[in-house]
C-alpha positions as MATLAB code, in Angstrom:
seq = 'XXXXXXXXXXXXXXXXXXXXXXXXXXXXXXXXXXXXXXXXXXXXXXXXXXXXXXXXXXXXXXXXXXXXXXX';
ca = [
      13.054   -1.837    6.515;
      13.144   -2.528    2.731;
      13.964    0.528    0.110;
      10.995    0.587   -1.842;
      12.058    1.093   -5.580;
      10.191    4.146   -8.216;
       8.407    1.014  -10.107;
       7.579   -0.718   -6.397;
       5.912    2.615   -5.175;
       3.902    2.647   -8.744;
       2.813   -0.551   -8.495;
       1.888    0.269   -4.614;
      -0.782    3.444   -5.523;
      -1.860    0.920   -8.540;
      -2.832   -1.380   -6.414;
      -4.091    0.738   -4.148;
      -6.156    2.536   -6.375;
      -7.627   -0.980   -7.835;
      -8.616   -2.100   -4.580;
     -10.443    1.202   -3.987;
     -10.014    0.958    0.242;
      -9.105    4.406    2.245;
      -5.577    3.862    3.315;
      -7.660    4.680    6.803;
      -9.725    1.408    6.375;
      -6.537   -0.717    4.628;
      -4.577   -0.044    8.022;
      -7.337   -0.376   10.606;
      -8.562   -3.613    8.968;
      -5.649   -5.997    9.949;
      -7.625   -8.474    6.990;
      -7.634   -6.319    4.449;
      -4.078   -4.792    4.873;
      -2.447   -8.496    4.817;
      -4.145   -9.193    1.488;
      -3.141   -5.545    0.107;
       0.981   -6.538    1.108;
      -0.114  -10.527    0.226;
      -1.215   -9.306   -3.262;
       1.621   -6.716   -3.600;
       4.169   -8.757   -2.736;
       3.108  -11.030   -5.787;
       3.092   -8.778   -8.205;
       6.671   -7.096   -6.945;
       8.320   -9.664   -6.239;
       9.513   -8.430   -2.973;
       8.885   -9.677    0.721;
       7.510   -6.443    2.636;
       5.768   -6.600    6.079;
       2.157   -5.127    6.361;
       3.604   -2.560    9.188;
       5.908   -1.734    5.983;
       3.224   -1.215    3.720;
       1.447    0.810    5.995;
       4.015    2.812    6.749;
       4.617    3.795    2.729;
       0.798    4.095    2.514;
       0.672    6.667    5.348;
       4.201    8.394    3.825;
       2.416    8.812    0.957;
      -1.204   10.229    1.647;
       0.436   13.112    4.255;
       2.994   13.653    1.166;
      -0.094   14.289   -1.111;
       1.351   11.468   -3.662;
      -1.457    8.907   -3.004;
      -4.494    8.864   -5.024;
      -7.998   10.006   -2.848;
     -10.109    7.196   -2.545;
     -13.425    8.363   -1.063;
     -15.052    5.333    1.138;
];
């Protein structure tokens, strides 16, 4: 599993936020959550797996750091 840097976990809720999908929906929606990490990957960089990405995502919603997004 990758360390995920302060300036990769910004650019993670960024991202998030700007594609304004319910970590819920990212994570059930095998489509969507392989163009979130697709698109995230490009802009970081960095090589992470979606189950990595989902994993952060859910880390960071029950730690209260991720933006709500209401669907």
């Amino acid at each position: 599993m990758a360390r995920w840097s302060v300036q990769q976990t910004e650019q993670l809720r960024d991202l998030y936020v700007k594609t304004n999908i319910t970590s819920d929906d990212l994570i059930k929606e095998q489509s969507r959550l392989d163009m979130f990490t697709k698109e995230l990957n490009a802009q970081t960089g960095t090589i992470f797996s979606t189950e990595e990405v989902a994993g952060k995502l859910l880390r960071l919603r029950k730690s209260k750091k991720l933006p709500r997004i209401r669907s």
